[in-house]
Backbone as a chain_set.jsonl record, in Angstrom:
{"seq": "XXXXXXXXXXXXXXXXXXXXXXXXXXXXXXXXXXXXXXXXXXXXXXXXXXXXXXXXXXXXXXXXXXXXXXXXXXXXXXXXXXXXXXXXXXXXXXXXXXXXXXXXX", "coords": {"N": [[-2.538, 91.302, -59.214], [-5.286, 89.701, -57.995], [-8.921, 90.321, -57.501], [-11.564, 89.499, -55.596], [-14.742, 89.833, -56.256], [-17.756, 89.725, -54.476], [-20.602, 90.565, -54.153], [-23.424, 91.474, -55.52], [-24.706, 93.19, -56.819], [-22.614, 94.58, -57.601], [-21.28, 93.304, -59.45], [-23.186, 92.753, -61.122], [-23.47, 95.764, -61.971], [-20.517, 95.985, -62.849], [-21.072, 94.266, -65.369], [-22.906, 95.426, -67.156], [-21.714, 97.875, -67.475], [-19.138, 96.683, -69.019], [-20.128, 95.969, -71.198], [-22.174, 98.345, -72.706], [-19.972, 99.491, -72.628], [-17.908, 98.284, -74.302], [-15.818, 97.224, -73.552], [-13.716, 95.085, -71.137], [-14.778, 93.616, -68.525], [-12.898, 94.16, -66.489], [-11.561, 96.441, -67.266], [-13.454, 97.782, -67.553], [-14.171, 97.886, -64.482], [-11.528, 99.432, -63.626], [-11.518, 102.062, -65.105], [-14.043, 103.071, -63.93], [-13.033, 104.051, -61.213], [-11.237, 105.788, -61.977], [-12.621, 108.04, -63.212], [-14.064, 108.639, -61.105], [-12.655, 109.743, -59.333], [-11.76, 112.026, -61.058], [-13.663, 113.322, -61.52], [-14.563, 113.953, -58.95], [-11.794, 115.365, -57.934], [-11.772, 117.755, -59.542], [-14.475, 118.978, -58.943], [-13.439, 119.817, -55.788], [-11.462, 121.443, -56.677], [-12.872, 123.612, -57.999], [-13.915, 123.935, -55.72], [-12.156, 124.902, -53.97], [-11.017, 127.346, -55.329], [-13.342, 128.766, -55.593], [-13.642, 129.392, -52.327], [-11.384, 130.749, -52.004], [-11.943, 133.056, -53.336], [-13.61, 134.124, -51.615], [-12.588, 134.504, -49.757], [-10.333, 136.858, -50.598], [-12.32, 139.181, -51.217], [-13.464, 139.328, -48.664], [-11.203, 140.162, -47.947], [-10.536, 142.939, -49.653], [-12.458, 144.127, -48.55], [-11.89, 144.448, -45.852], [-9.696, 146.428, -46.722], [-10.839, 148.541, -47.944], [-12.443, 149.5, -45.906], [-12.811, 152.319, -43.08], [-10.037, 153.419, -41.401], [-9.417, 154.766, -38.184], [-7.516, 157.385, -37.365], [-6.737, 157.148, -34.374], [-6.962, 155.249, -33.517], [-5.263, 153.442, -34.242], [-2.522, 150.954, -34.909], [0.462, 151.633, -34.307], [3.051, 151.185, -33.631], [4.994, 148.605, -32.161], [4.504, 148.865, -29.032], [1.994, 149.996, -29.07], [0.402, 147.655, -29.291], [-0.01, 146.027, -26.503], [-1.744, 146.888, -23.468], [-0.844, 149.773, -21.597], [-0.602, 149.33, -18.664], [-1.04, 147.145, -18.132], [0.319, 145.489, -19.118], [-0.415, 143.439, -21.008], [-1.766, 141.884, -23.919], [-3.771, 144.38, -25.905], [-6.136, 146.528, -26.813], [-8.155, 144.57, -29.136], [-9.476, 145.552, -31.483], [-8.686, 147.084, -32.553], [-6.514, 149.027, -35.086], [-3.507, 147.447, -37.149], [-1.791, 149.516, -38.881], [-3.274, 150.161, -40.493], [-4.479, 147.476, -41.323], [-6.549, 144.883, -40.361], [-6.296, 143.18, -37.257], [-3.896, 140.641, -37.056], [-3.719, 140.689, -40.132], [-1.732, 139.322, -43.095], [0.552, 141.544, -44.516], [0.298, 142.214, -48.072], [2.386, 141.543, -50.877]], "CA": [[-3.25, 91.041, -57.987], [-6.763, 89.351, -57.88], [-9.864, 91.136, -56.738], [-12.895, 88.603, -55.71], [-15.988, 90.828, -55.724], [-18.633, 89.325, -53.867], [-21.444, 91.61, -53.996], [-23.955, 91.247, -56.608], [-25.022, 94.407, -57.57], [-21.636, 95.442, -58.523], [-21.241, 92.09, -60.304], [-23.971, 93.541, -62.126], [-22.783, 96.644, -62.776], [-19.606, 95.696, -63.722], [-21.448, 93.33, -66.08], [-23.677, 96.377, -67.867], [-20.297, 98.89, -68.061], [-18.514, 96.531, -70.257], [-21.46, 95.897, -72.273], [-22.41, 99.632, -72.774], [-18.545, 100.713, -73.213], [-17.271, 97.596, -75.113], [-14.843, 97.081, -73.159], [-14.132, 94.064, -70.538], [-15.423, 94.257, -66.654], [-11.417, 94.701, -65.403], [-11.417, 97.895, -67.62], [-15.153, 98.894, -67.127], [-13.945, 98.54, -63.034], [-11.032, 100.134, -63.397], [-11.642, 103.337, -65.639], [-15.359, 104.203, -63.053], [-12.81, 104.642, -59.938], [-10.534, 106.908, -62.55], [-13.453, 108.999, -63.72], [-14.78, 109.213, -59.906], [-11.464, 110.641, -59.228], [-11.106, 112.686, -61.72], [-15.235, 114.242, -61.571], [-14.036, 114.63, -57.342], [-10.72, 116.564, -57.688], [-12.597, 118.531, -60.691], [-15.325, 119.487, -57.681], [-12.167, 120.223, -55.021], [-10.382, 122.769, -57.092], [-13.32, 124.777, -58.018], [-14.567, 124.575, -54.235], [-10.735, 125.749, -53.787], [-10.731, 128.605, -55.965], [-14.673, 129.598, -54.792], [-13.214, 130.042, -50.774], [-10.247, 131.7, -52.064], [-12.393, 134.261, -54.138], [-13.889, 134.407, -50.717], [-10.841, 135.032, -48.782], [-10.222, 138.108, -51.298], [-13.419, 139.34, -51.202], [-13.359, 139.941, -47.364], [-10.012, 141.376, -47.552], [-10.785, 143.739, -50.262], [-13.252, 145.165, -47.784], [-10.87, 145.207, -45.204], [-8.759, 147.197, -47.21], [-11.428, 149.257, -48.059], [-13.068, 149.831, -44.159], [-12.082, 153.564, -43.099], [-9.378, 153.385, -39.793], [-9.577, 156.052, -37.02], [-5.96, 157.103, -36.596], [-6.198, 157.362, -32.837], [-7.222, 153.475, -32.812], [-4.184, 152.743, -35.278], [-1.226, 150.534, -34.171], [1.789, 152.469, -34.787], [4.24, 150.839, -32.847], [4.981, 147.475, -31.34], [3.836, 149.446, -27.735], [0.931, 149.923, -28.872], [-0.018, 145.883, -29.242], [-0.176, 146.1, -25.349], [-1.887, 148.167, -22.313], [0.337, 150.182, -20.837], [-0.567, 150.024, -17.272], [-1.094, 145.625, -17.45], [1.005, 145.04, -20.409], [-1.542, 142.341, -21.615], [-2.654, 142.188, -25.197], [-4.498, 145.651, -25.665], [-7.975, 146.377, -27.492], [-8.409, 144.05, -30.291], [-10.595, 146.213, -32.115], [-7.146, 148.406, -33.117], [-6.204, 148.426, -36.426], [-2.502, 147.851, -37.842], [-1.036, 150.11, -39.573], [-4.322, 150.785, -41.732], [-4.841, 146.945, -41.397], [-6.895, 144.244, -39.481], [-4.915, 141.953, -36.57], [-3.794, 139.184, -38.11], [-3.638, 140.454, -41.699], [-0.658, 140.298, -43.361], [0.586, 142.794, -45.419], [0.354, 141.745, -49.269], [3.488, 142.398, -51.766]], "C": [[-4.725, 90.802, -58.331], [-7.717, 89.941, -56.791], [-11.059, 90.015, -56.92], [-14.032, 89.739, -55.0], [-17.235, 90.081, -55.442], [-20.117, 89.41, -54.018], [-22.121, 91.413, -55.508], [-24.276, 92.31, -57.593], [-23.819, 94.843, -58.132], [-21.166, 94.793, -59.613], [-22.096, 92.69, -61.995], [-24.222, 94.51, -63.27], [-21.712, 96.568, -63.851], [-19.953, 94.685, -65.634], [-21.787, 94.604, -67.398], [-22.658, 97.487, -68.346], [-19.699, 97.959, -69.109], [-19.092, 96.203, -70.814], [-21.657, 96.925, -72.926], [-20.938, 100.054, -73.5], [-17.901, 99.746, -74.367], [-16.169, 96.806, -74.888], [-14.818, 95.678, -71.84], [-14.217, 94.457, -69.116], [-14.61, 94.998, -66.438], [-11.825, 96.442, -65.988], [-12.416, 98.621, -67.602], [-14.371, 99.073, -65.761], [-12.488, 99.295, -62.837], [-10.852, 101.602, -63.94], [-13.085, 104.071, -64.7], [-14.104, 104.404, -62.086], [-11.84, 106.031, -60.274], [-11.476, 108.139, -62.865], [-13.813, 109.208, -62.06], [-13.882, 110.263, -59.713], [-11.104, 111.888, -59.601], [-12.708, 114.178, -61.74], [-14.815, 114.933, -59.719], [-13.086, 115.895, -57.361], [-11.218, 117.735, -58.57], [-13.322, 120.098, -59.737], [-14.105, 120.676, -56.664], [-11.618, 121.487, -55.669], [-11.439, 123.479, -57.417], [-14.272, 125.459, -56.729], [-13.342, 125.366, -53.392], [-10.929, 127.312, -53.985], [-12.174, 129.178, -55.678], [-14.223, 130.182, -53.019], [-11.969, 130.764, -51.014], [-10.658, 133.096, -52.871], [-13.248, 134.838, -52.55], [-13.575, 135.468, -49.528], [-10.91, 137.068, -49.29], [-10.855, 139.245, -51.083], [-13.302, 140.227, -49.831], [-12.028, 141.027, -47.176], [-9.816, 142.365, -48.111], [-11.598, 144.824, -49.106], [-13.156, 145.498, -46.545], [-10.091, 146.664, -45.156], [-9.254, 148.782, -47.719], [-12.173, 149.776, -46.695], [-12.137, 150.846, -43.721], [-10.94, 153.072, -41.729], [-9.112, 154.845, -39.535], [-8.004, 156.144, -36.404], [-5.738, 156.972, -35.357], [-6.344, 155.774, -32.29], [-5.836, 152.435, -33.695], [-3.32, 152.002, -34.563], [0.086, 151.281, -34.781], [3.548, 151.908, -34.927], [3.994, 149.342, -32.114], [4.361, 147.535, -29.817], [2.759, 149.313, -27.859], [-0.096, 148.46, -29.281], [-0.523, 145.969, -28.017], [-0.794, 147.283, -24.594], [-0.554, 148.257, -21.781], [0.212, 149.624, -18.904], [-0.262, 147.982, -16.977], [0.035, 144.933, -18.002], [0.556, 143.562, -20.578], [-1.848, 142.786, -22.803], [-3.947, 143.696, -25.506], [-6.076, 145.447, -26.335], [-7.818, 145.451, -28.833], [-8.867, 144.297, -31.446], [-9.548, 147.078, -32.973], [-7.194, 148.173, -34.074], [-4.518, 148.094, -36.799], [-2.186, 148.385, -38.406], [-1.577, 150.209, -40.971], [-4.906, 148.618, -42.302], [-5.395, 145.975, -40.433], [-5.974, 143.718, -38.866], [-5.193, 141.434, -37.3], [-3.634, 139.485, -40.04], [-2.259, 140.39, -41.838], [-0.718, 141.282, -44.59], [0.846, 141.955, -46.723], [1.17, 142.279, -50.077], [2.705, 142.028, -52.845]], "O": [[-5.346, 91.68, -58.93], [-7.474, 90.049, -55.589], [-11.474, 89.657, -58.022], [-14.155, 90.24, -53.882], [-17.826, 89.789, -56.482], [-20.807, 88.39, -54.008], [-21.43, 91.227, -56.51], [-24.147, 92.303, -58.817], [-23.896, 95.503, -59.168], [-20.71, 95.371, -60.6], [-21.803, 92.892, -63.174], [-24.67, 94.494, -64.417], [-21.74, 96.848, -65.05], [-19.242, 94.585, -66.634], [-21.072, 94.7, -68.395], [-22.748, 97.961, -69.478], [-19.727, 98.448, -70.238], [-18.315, 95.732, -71.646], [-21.332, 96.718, -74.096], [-20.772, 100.696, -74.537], [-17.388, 100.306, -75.335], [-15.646, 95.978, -75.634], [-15.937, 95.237, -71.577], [-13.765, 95.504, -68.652], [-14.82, 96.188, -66.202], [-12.248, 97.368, -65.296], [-12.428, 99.851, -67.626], [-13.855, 100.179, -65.602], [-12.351, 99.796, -61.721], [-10.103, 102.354, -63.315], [-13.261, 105.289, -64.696], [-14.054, 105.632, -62.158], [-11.618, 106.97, -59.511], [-10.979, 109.259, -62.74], [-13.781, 110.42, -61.848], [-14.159, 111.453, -59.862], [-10.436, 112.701, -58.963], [-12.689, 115.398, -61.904], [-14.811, 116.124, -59.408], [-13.359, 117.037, -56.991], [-10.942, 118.834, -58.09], [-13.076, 121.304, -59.712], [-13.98, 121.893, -56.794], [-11.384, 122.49, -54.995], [-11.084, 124.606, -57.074], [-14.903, 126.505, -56.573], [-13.483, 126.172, -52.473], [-10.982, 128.209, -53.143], [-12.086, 130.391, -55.487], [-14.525, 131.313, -52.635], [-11.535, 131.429, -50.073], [-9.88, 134.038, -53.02], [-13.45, 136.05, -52.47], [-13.956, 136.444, -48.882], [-11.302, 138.062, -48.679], [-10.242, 140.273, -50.793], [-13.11, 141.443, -49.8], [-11.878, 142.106, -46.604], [-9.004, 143.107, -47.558], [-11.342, 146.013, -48.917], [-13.815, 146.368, -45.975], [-9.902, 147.531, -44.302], [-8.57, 149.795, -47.863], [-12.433, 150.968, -46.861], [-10.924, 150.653, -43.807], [-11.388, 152.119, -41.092], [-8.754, 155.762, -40.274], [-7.437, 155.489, -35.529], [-4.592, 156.676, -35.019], [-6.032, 155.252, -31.22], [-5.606, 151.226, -33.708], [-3.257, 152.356, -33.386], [0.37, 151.218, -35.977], [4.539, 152.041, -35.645], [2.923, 149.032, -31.592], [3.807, 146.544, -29.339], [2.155, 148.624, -27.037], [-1.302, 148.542, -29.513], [-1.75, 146.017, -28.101], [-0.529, 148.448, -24.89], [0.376, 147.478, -21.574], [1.177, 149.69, -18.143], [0.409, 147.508, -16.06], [0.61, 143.979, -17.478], [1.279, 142.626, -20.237], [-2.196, 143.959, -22.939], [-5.079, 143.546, -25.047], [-6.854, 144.494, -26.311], [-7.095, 146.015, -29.654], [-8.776, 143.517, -32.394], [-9.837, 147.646, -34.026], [-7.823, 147.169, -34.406], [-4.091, 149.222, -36.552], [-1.992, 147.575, -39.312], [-1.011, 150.294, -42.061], [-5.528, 148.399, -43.341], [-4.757, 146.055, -39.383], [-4.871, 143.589, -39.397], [-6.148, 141.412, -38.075], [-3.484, 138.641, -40.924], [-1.501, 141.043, -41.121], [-1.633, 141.649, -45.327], [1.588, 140.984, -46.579], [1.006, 143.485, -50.262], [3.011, 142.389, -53.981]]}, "num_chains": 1, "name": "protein.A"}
């Protein structure tokens, strides 16, 4: 498949990459969109594994935050008020953990 590049400056570029590398334009322009690629997903996985040290982090100090047995959830009952049976205090803990956590094997 033929690519007509228009654009001068990249003309340009392309001109100065296979000059510099040795190599001819096609493979100067097609090894920069492999290296962009490859410098991007590079970025991605260690902005991955930085919000997942994140994640941890918070839930460590979850796990560590004292709970007040009388605010504990015990029981599926106690999810709900008794008197509205609507979602109860939010503030509760599970069963020594935040809502929403789950439990980690």
């Amino acid at each position: 498949m033929a690519i007509n590049i228009k654009n001068e400056r990249v003309l340009t570029l392309a001109r100065r990459a296979a000059e510099v590398t040795g190599k001819s334009r096609v493979s100067a322009i097609e090894e920069a969109p492999e290296q962009f690629l490859e410098q991007h997903a590079d970025r991605h996985r260690v902005d991955i594994a930085r919000r997942e040290e994140q994640i941890r982090a918070v839930l460590r100090d979850a796990d560590a935050a004292p709970v007040d047995p009388e605010r504990a959830i015990k029981t599926r009952e106690d999810l709900y008020d008794p008197t509205t049976g609507l979602p109860g205090d939010p503030g509760r803990v599970l069963s020594g953990r935040h809502p929403g956590q789950r439990a980690r094997t």
